[in-house]
N, C-alpha and C positions, 0 to 999 in steps of 0.2 A: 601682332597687329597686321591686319589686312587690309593691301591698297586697294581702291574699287576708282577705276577711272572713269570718268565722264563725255559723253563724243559729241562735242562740239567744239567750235573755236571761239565762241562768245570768250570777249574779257573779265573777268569780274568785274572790275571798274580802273579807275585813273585816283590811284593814292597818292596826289602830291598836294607841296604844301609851302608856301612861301620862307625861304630863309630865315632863317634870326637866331639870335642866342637869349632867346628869351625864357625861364624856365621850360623843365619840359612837357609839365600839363597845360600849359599856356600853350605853347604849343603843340600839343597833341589835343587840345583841343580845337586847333584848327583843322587839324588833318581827318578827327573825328567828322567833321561839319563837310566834310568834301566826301566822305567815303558812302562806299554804295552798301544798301539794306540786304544782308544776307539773308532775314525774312522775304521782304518781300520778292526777290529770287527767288526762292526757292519755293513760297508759296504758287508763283505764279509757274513753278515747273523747270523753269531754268535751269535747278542746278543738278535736276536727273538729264539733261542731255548735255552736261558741260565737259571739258578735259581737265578741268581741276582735278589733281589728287585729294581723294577723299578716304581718311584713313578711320577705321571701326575701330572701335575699341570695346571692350566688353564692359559691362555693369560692374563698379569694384576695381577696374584696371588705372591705375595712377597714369595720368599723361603731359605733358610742358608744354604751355603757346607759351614765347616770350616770357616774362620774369614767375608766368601764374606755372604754379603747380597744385594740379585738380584731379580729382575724384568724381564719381559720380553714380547711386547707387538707386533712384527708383524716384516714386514722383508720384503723385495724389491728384485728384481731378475734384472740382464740384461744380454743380450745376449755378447759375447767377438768373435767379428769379425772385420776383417781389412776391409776396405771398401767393394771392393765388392766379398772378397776373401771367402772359405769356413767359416763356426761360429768353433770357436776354443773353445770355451767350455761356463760357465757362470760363474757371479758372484754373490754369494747373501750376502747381510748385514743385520743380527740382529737386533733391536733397544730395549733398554730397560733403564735402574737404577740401578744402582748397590753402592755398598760400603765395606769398611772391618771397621771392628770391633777392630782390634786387635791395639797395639800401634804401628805398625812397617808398614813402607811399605811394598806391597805385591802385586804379578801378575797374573795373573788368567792365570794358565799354558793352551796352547792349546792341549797338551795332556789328560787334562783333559775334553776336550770339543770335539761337533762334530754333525757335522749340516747336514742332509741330510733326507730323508725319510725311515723310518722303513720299514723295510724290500724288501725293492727296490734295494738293493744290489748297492744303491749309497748313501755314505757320504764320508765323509773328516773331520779332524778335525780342529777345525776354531782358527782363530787367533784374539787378542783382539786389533781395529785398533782408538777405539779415547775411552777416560776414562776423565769424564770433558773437561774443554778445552785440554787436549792433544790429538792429531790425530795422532798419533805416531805405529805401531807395536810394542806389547808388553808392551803396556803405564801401567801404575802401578797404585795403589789405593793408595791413603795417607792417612795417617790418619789421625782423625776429621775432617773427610769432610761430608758432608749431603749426601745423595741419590745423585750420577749423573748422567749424561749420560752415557750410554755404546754401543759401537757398536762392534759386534763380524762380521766377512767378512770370508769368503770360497770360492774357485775355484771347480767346480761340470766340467765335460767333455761334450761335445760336445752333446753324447748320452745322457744323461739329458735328460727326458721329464717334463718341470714344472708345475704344477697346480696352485692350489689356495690357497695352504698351506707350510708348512717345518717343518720339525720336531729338534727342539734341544733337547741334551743330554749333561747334566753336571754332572760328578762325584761329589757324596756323599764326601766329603774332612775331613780327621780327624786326629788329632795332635798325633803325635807321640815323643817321646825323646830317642837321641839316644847317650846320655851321660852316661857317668859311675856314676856320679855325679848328674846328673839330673838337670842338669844348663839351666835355659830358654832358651839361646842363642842356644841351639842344639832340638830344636823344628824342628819339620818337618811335611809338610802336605803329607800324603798318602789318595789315594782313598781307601773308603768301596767296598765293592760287592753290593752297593745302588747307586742307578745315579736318576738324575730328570731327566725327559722328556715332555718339552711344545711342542704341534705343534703351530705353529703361523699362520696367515692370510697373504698372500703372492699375493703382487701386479707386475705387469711388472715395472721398471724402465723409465725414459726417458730418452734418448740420450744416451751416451756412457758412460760405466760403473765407479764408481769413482776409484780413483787410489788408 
């Protein structure tokens, strides 16, 4: 794997989160609700002139944020148009494996994710739509489960030009406790100032985009 630095001093953002010992999705879903859009960063250009370590990985190369361990091997496009009305923008879906580690269930936040082309001043952050057999928005990871499927999906605009590739970016994920006590149960994932970045190989879809 290769680092590719960023040169600026912009901060990512300000990851905190109030105290408590309250479970840890309860509370990590506060910290989600406070954290900054690594789409729209990086859509808007940001995170090609930042000091974030930004690590490549290749298509196929297994890599760890926090409890997920992920894969990631190519991704399909389709066009989003009413019949024969103007194209309303696109969809694209991720394909890879993934799993977590940890004892607990857990969701691969979309804030933490974000699919477009570097420095194109188009991405979005992506949303995670089947995890094993579940096809669900937001579907979760269990645990002791083996490598499964994973499919991550995003809406791109109209102006989209797409090629032959895509670029994903997943936040470096690192455990933080935000007990007085230091009780497991108030574990929380925050992003580093580290994110992986695969480009993937990127085919047209056939027929109408899935839902």
């Amino acid at each position: 794997m290769t680092a590719r630095i960023w040169l600026d001093d912009q901060p990512l953002g300000d990851w905190t989160a109030p105290r408590s010992t309250r479970p840890v999705w309860v509370v990590l879903a506060v910290v989600v609700a406070l954290t900054v859009v690594l789409g729209g960063l990086w859509a808007a250009g940001g995170l090609d002139e930042r000091t974030d370590d930004v690590i490549t990985v290749q298509p196929g190369e297994t890599f760890e944020t926090g409890p997920f361990q992920l894969v990631f091997t190519d991704a399909q496009i389709w066009e989003r148009r009413y019949r024969d009305g103007p194209r309303e923008g696109w969809r694209i879906r991720v394909y890879g494996l993934g799993r977590t580690t940890a004892d607990r269930s857990g969701q691969l936040s979309s804030r933490w994710t974000a699919i477009g082309v570097d420095g194109s001043g188009f991405a979005e952050n992506a949303t995670v739509s089947l995890v094993g057999q579940i096809r669900a928005y937001g579907a979760q990871f269990q645990p002791g489960m083996p490598m499964v499927p994973v499919e991550l999906q995003v809406e791109l605009p109209p102006e989209f030009a797409p090629s032959d590739f895509i670029d994903l970016r997943i936040a470096w994920l690192e455990t933080e406790n935000r007990s007085n006590t230091g009780h497991p149960e108030a574990d929380v994932l925050v992003p580093s100032r580290h994110s992986y970045q695969v480009r993937l190989p990127m085919v047209q879809g056939l027929g109408d985009p899935p839902r």
